[in-house]
N, CA, C and O of each residue as an XYZ file, in Angstrom:
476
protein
N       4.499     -3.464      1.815
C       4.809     -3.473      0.401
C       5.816     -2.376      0.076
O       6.799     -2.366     -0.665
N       5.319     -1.546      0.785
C       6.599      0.334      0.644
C       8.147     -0.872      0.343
O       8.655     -1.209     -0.727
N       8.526     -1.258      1.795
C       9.661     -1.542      2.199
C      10.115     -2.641      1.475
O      11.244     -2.707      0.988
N       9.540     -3.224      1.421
C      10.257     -4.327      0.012
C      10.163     -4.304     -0.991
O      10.815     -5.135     -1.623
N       9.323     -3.367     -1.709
C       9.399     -2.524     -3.031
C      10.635     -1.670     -2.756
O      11.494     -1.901     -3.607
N      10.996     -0.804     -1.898
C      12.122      0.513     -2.024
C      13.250     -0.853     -1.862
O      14.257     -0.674     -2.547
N      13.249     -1.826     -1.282
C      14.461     -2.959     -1.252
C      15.104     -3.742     -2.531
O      16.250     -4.181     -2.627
N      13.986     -3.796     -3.544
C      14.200     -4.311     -4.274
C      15.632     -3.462     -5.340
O      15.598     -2.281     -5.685
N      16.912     -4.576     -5.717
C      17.777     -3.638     -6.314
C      17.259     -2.895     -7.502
O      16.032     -2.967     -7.562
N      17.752     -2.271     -8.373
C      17.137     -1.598    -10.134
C      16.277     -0.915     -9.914
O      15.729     -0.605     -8.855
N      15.999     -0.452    -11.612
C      14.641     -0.080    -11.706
C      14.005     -0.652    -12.653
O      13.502      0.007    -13.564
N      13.940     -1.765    -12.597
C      12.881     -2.655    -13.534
C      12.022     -3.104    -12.945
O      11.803     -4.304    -13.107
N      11.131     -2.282    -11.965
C      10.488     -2.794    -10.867
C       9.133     -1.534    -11.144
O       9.203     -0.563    -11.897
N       7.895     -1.965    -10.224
C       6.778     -0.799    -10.886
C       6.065     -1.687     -9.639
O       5.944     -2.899     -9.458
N       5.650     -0.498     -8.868
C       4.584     -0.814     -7.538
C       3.160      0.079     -8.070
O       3.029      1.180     -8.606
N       2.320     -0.841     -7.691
C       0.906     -0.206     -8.037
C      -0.351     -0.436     -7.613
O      -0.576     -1.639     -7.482
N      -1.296      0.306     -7.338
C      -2.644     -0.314     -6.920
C      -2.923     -1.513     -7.641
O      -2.131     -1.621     -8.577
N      -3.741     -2.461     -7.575
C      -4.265     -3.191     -8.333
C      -5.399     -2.438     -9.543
O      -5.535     -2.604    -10.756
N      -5.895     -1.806     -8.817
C      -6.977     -0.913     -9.985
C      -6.362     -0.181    -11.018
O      -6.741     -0.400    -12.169
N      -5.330      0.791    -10.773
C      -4.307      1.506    -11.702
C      -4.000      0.594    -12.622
O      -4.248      0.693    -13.823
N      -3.390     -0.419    -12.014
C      -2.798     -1.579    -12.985
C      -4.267     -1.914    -14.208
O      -4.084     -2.004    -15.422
N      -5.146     -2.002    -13.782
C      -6.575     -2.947    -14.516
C      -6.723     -1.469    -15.228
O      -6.900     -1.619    -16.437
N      -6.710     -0.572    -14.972
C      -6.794      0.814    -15.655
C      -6.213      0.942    -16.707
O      -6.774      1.170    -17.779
N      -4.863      0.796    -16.518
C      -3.851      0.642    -17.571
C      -4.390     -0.357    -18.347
O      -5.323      0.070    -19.026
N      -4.180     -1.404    -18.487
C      -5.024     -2.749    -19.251
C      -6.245     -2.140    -19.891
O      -6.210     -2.042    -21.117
N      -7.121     -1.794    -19.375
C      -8.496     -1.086    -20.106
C      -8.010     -0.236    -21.525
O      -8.150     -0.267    -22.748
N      -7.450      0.411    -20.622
C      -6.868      1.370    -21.950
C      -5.879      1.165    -22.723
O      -5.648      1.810    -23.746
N      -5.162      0.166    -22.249
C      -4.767     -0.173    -23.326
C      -5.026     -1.248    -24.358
O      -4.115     -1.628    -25.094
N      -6.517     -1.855    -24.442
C      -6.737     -2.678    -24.680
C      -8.066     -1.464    -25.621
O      -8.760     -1.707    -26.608
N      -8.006     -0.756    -25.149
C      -8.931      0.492    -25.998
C      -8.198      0.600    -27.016
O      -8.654      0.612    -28.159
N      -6.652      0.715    -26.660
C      -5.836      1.492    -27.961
C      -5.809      0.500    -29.082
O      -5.774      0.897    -30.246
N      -5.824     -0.759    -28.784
C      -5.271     -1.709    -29.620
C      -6.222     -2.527    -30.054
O      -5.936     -3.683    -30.368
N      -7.801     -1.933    -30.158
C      -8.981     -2.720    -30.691
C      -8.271     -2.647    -32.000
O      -7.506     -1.880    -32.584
N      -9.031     -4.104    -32.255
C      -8.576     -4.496    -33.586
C      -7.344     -5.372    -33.939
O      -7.186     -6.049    -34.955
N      -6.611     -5.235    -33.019
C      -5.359     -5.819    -32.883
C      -5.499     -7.696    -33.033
O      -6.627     -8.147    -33.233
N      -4.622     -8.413    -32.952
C      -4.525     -9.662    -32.486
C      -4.010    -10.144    -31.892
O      -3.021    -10.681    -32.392
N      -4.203    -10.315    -30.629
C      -3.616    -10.857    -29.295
C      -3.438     -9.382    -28.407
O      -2.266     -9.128    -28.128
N      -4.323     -8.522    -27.998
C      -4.028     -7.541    -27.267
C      -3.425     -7.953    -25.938
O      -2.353     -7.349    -25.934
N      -3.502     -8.597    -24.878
C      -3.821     -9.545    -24.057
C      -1.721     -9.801    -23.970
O      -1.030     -9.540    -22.985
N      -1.294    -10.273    -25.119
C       0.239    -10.508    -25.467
C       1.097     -9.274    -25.537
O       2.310     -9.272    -25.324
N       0.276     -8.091    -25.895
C       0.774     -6.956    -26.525
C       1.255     -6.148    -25.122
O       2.257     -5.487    -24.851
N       0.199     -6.479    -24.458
C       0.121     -5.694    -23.367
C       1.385     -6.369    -22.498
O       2.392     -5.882    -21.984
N       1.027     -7.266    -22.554
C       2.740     -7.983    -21.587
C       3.854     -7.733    -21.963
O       4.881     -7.550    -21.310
N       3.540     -7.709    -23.810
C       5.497     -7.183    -23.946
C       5.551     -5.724    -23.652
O       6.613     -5.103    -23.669
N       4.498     -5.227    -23.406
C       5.052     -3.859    -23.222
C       5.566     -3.872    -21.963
O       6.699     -3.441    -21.749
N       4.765     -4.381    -20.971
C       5.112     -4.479    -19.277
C       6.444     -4.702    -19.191
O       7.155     -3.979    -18.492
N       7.092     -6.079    -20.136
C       7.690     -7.434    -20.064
C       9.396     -5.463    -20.382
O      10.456     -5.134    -19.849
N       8.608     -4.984    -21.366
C       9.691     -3.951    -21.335
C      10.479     -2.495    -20.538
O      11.475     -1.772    -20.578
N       9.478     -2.677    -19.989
C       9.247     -1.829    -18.696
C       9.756     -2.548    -17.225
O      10.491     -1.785    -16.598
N       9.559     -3.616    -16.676
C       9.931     -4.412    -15.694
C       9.714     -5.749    -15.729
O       9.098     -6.515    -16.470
N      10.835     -5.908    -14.046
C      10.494     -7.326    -14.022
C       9.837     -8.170    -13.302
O       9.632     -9.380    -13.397
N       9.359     -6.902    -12.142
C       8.765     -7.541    -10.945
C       7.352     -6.234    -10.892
O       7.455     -5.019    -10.726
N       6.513     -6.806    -11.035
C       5.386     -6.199    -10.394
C       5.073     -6.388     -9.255
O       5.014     -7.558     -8.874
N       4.781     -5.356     -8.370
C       4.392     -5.404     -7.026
C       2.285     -4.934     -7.021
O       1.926     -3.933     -7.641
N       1.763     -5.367     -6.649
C       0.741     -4.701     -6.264
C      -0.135     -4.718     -5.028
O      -0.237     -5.645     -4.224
N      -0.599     -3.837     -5.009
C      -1.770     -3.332     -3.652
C      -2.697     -3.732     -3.664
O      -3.200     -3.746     -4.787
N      -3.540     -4.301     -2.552
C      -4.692     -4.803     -2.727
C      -5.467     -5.773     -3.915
O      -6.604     -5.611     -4.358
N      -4.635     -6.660     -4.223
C      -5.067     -7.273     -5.285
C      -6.873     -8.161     -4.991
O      -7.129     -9.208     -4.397
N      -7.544     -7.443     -5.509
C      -8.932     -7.968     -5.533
C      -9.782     -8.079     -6.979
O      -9.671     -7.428     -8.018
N     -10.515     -8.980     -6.672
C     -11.203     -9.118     -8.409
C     -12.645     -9.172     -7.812
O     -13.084    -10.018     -7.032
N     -13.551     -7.651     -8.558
C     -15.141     -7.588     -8.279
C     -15.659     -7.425     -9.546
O     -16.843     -7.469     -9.881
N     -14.658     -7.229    -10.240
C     -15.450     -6.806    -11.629
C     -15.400     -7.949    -12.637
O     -14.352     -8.586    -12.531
N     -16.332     -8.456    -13.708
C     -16.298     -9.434    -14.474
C     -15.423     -8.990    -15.811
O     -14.690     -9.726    -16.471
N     -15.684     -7.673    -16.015
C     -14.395     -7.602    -17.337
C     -13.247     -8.021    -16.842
O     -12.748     -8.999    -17.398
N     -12.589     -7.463    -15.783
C     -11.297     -7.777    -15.377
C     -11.290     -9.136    -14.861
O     -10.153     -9.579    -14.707
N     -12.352    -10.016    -14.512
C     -11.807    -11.389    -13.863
C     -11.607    -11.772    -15.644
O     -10.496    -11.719    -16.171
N     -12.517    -12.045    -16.198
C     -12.337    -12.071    -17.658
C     -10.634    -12.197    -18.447
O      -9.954    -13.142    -18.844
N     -10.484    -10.986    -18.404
C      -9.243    -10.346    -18.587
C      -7.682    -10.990    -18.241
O      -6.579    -10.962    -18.787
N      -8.350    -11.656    -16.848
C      -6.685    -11.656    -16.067
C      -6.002    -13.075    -16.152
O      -4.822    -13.255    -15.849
N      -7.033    -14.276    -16.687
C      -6.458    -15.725    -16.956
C      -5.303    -15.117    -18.073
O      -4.189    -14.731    -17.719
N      -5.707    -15.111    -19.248
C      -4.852    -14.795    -20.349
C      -3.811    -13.886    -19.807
O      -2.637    -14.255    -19.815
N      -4.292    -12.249    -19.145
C      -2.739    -11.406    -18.754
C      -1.849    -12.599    -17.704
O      -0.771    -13.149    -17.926
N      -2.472    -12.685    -16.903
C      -1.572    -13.344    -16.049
C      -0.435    -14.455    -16.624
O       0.758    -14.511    -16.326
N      -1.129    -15.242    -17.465
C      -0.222    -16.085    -18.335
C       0.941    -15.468    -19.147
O       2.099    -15.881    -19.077
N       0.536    -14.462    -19.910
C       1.470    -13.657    -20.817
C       2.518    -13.060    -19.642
O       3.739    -13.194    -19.725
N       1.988    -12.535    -18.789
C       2.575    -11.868    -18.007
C       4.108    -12.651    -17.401
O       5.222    -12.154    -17.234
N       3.463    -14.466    -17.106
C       4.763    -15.046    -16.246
C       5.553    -16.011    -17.424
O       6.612    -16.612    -17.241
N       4.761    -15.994    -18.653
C       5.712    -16.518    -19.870
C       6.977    -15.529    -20.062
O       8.055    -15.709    -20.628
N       6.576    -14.704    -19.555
C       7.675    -13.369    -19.706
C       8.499    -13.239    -19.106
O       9.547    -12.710    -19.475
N       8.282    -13.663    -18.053
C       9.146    -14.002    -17.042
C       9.313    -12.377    -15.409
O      10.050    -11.823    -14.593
N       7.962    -12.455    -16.001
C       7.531    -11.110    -14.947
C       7.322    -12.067    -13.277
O       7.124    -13.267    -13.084
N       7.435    -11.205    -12.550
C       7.439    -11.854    -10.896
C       6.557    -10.901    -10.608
O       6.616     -9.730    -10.982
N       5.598    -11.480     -9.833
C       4.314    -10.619     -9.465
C       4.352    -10.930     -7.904
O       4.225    -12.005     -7.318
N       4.586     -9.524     -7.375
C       4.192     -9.667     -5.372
C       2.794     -8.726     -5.535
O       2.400     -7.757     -6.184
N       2.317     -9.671     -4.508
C       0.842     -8.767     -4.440
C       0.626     -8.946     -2.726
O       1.224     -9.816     -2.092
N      -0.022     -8.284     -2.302
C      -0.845     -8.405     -0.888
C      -2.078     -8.027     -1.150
O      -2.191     -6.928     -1.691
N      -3.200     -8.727     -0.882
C      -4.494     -9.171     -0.707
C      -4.633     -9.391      0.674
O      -3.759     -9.457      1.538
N      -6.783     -9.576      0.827
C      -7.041     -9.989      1.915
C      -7.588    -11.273      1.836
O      -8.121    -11.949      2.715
N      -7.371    -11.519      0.613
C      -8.064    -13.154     -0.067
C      -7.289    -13.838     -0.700
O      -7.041    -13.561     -1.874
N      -6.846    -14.668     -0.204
C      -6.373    -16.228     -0.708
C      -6.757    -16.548     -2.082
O      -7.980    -16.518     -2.211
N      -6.271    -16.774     -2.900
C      -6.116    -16.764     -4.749
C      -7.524    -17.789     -4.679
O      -8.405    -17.286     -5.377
N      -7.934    -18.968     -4.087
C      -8.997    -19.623     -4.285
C     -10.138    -18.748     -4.259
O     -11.025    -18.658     -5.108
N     -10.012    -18.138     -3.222
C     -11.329    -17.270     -2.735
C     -11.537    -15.768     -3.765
O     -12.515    -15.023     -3.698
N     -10.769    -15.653     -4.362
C     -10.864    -14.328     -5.298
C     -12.002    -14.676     -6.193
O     -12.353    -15.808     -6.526
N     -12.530    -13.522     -6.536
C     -14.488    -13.639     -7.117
C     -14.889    -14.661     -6.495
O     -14.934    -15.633     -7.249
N     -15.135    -14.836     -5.675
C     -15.812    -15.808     -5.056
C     -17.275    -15.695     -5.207
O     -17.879    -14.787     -4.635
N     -18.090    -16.870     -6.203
C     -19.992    -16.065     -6.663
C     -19.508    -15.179     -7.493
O     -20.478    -14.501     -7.834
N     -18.352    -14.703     -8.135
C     -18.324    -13.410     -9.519
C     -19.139    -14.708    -10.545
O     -19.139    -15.939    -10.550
N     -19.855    -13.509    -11.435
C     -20.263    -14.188    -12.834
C     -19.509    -14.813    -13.585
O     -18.492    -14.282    -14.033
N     -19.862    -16.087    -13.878
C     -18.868    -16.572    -14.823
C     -17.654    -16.900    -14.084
O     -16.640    -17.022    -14.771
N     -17.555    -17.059    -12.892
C     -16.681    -17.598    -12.310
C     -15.776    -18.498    -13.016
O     -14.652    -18.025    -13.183
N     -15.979    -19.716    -13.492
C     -15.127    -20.482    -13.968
C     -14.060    -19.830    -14.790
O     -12.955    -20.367    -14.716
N     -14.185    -18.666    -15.641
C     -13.684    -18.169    -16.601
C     -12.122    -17.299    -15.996
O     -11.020    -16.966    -16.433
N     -12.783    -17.242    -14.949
C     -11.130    -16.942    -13.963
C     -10.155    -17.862    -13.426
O      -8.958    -17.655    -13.224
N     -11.075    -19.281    -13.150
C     -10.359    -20.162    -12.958
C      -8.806    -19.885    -13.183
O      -8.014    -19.606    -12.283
N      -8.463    -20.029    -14.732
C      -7.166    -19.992    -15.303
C      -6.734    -18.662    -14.649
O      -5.607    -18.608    -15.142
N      -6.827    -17.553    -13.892
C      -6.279    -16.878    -13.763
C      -5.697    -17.215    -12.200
O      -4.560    -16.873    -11.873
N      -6.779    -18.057    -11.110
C      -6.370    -18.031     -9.842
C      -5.119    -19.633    -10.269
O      -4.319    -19.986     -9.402
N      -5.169    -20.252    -11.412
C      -4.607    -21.410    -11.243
C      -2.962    -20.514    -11.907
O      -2.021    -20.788    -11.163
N      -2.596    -19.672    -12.974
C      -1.954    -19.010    -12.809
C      -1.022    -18.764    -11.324
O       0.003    -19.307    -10.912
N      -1.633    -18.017    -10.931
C      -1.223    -17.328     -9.734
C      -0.826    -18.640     -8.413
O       0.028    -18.547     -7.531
N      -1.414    -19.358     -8.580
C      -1.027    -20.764     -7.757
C       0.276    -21.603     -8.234
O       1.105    -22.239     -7.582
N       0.129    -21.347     -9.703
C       1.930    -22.182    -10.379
C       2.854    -21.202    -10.111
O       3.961    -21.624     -9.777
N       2.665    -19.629    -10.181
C       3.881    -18.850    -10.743
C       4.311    -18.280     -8.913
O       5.480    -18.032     -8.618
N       3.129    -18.149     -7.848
C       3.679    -17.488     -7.024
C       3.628    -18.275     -5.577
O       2.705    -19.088     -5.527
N       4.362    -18.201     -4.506
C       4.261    -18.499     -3.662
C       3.456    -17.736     -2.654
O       3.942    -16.662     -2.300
N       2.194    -18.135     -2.075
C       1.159    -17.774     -1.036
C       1.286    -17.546      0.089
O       1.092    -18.726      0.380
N       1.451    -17.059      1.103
C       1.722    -16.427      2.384
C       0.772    -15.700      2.968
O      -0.053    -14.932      2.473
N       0.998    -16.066      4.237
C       0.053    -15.982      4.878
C       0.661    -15.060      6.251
O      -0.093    -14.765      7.178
């Protein structure tokens, strides 16, 4: 990830743990209780900041964040954000048995339209 993150031309680009990233989201989803559409808010801010997210270890154990990531993920590639991630799990298999599973659905079906899978 180093090497094709430092490859990438610009700087509209932002490499990150996956957790940092869900960190960020938390809090900023703290700042903006009350708001309407936090979820949107949060993408244009990204959407202003870069264009390609890279992340580390992309894994989902927690139910707020599987929760969370159908809707970001959407906002995220309406935006026209490009997301590289490396995982050790295949987008089907992410929460795999998490609570409420279905409710991520939209997030692994996301990630199946906007990115190409590699193996």
């Amino acid at each position: 990830m180093d090497l094709f993150y430092q490859s990438l031309p610009g700087e509209r680009k932002q490499r990150l743990h996956f957790h940092r990233f869900m960190l960020r989201v938390h809090e900023e989803l703290t700042a903006l209780q009350g708001q309407t559409d936090p979820l949107e808010i949060i993408a244009d801010r990204f959407k202003a900041e870069t264009d390609v997210l890279c992340f580390d270890e992309f894994f989902v154990s927690d139910i707020t964040d599987a929760m969370l990531l159908g809707g970001l993920m959407k906002a995220l590639f309406a935006r026209g954000i490009t997301l590289v991630a490396t995982s050790n799990i295949p987008p089907d298999e992410l929460y795999r048995n998490g609570l409420q599973r279905a409710c991520f659905l939209p997030a692994i079906d996301a990630i199946k339209q906007h990115c190409d899978v590699m193996n």
